[in-house]
C-alpha positions, 0 to 999 in steps of 0.5 A: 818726458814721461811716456805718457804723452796724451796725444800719441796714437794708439798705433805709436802706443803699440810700438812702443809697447812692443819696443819695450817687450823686445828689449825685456826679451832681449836682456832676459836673452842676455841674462841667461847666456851670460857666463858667471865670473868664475866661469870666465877667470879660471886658469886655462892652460895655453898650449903655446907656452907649454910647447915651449917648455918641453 
């Protein structure tokens, strides 16, 4: 299925044109919250077990 479907309305074309600018919002969003690895792999000391050693 192409997209390009002669027979669509204008109004379906709209939609769907908007459909398909939310979604680009929606991942640039994404992408910029997203957190880089490195970020989300660093050692983070737990509280609890440090508790435990003292």
């Amino acid at each position: 299925m192409s997209g390009d479907v002669p027979d669509q309305s204008k109004g379906e074309q709209i939609q769907q044109a908007e459909r398909e600018a939310a979604r680009q919002r929606i991942l640039a969003q994404a992408e910029a919250d997203r957190l880089p690895a490195e970020e989300t792999t660093r050692a983070v000391p737990d509280r609890r077990w440090r508790r435990g050693q003292r």
